[in-house]
C-alpha positions, -999 to +999 in steps of 0.1 A: +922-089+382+932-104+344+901-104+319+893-135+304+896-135+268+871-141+250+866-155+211+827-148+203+809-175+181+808-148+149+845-145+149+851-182+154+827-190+125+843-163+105+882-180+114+866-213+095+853-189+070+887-177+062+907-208+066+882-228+039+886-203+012+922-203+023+927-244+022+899-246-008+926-218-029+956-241-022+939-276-030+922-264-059+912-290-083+922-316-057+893-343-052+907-350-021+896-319-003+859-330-013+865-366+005+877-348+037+865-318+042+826-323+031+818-346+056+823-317+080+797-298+066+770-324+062+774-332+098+767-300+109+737-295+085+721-324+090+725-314+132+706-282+125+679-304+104+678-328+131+668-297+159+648-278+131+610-297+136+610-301+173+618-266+178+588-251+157+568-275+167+571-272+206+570-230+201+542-232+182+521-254+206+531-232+235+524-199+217+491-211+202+482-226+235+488-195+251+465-173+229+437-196+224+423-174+199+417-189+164+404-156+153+432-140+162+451-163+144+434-161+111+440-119+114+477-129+119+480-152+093+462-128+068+483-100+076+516-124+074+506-134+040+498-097+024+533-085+041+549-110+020+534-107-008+544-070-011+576-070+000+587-104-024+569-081-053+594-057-045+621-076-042+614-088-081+611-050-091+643-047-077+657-072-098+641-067-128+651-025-124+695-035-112+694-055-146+680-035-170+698-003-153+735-016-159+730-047-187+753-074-163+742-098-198+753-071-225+784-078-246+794-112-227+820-135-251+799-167-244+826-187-257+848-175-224+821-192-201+822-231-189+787-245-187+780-270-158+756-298-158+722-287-146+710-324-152+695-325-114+678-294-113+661-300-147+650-338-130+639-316-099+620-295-117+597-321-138+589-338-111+579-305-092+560-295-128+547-327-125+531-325-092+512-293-098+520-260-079+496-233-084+478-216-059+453-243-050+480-267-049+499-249-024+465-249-004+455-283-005+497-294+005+494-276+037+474-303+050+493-330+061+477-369+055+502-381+079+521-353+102+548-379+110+555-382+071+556-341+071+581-343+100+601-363+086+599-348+048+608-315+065+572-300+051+571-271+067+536-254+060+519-285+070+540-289+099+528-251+109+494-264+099+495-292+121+511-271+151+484-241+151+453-269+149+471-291+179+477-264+200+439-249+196+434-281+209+453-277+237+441-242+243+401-260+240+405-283+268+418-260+299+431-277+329+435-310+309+455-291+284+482-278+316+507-313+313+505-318+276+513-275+274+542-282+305+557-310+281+558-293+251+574-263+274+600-288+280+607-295+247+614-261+238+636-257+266+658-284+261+657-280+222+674-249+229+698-258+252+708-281+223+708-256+197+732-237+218+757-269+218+751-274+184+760-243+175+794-250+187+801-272+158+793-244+137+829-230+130+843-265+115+811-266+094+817-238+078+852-241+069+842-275+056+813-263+035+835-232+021+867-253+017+852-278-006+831-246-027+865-231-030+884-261-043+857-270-067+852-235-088+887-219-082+889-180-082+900-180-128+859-190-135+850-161-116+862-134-139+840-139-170+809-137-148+824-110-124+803-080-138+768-104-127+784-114-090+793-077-082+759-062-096+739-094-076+757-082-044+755-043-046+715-053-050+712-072-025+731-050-004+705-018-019+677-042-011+688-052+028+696-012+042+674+002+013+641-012+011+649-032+044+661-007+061+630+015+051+606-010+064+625-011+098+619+032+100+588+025+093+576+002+124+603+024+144+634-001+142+670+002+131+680-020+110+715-023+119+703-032+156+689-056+141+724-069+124+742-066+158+715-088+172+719-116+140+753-110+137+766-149+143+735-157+120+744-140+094+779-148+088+769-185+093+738-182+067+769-165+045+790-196+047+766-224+045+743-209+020+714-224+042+688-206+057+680-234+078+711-236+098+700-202+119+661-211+120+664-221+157+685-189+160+662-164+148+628-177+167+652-178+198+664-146+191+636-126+176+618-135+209+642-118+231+645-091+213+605-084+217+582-105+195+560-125+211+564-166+206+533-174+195+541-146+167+582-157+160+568-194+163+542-189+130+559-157+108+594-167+107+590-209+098+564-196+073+585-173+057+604-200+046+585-206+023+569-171+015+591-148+019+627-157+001+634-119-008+668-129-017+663-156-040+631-140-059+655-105-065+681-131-078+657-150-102+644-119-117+680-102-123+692-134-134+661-141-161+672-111-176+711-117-173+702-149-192+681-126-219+708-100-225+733-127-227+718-141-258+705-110-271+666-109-267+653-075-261+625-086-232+592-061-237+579-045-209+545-067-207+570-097-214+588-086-181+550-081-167+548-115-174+581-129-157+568-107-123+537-127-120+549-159-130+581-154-105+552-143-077+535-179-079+561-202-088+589-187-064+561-201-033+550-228-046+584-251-049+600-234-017+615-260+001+629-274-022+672-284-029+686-256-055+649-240-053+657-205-070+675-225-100+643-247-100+622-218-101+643-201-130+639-234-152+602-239-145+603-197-158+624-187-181+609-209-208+577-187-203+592-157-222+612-174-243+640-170-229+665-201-234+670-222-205+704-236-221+721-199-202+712-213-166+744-239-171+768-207-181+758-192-146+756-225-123+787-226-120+788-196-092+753-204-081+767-212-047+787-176-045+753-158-050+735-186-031+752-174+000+743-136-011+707-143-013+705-164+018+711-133+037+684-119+029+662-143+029+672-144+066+674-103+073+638-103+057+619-125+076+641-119+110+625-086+102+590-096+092+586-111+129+593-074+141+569-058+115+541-086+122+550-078+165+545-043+160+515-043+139+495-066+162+507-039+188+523-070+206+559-057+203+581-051+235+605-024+236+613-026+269+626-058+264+643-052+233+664-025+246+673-046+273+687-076+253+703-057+224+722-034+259+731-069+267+746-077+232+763-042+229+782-049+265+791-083+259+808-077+226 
């Protein structure tokens, strides 16, 4: 009998990859490409938005609802937070150490660089500044006034707020509880259902999204800021089989299981720059591969906005690309400084558009360092974007694991059973 040929998802997604920066290379400059070709990728990221809230919400309910246990919870959500605290302090050390090691900023002929507006980021971040985001801040914005507004804002911490509280509530009033918990099952189910025919769209999104980044930057601008792209992706690489890959030893994981599993995820995260676009993904995934819901449901939409390893490592090694670029000589408790600073200001404006450039304006200004160099470097922001998103998504597709196994709520039965699965069917 004739095998049917199959083309997985990853390799159709990494076709489009190919063809944009193909079609983006030979319509370079050409404004047309944008008209086109963009609308190809806002249609697919606005379908993952659109799937993105009913998903967490229904999988928090049900996992919530299922434990019952608000003291559990707390313990969960204590743990969650100390995790990624640590391992986001690490990722800035990281930084901080990969630039001062090899100087990416030393000896650059500034004159060779084009600077690009930052206009909107320096908009975005006043009105973040002017909104207040310390700690308490934080706090007090992860309780919704209206949980329709949050929905709708895309609010994610007050969304998981709301989720945790609603489905104690369902968990409080037993047999009453059964339809409202058999709906919200529903929901779940179909959302994913949907995910999966979303996903289908995912190839032509991607070859929009990296077709129109192609055309716009061309491969010439790339060369004066080489040196910083190579030494931001041999970091994050360190960082992901490293650091990441120690983490996983640790709890009694490979890592690269762990990439087999994500695969499609991670190339997609690659090409959109968008972390969001494999969130269903990962909680769908993460579960099959042994974490518990209610666990997947609360650690990985909370990471979100905790736990961008990616984008603090980048912020740090760029603050002191920026630095050596113009000469200043940063002093170790001036570097102490940009660590703590990066540790509260890189959670408290997650969520939102261009947030590790938003973070690096509302930073650098704190050691003096000029915020005039961010427009040299914007102009490959999107190339290192879709570096850091990676590991934003490796690290808290991981954090779910670490979180399973340290409540002692992992399943490796069921683990090796879905990554056989994967192994056979590639």
């Amino acid at each position: 009998m004739k095998k049917k040929f199959k083309f997985p998802l990853a390799y159709q997604i990494l076709v489009g990859l190919i063809l944009g920066i193909v079609v983006g290379a030979i319509f370079y400059g050409n404004p047309a490409i944008d008209t086109y070709l963009k609308p190809l990728g806002t249609i697919f990221l606005n379908m993952i938005k659109m799937i993105v809230v009913p998903i967490i919400v229904s999988t928090l309910v049900i996992g919530v609802a299922g434990t019952g246990d608000l003291k559990q919870l707390g313990k969960l959500g204590g743990k969650t937070l100390i995790y990624f605290e640590i391992v986001t302090t690490i990722a800035i050390l990281v930084g901080l150490l990969s630039a001062n090691i090899f100087q990416p900023g030393a000896g650059i002929d500034m004159s060779e660089l084009t600077k690009t507006d930052i206009g909107s980021y320096v908009e975005t971040t006043e009105q973040v500044s002017g909104q207040g985001h310390g700690i308490l801040d934080i706090i007090v914005g992860i309780v919704p006034t209206n949980v329709i507004s949050a929905m709708a804002n895309g609010n994610m911490l007050a969304i998981i707020f709301f989720s945790v509280v609603f489905g104690l509530g369902v968990a409080a009033i037993g047999e009453k509880g059964k339809p409202v918990l058999a709906f919200f099952e529903g929901v779940a189910d179909a959302m994913f259902w949907v995910t999966n025919f979303v996903m289908k769209f995912a190839p032509f999104g991607v070859f929009g999204l990296i077709g129109v980044t192609v055309s716009k930057f061309g491969l010439a601008s790339l060369v004066p800021l080489g040196k910083l792209m190579i030494l931001v992706y041999v970091t994050m690489a360190f960082f992901i089989l490293v650091v990441l890959g120690g983490i996983a030893k640790i709890v009694g994981i490979n890592i690269f299981h762990v990439f087999t599993v994500l695969k499609e995820e991670l190339i997609l995260a690659y090409s959109t720059s968008s972390s969001e676009t494999v969130l269903p993904k990962i909680i769908e995934k993460m579960e099959k591969f042994g974490c518990p819901k209610d666990i997947v449901s609360f650690v990985v939409p909370t990471g979100y906005s905790f736990n961008l390893d990616g984008s603090t490592l980048y912020q740090a090694l760029a603050a002191i690309f920026i630095a050596q670029m113009y000469g200043i000589n940063l002093s170790i408790s001036e570097q102490i400084t940009l660590i703590l600073v990066l540790m509260v200001t890189s959670k408290g404006i997650a969520g939102v558009p261009g947030v590790s450039f938003v973070v690096l304006l509302a930073t650098l200004g704190t050691v003096g360092i000029p915020l005039e160099g961010l427009a040299f470097i914007a102009g490959v922001d999107r190339l290192l974007d879709m570096a850091r998103t990676v590991v934003n998504v490796c690290g808290n597709s991981l954090a779910a694991i670490v979180m399973s196994k340290w409540e002692g709520r992992f399943d490796n039965t069921k683990k090796e059973q879905y990554y056989a699965s994967i192994k056979n069917a590639a």
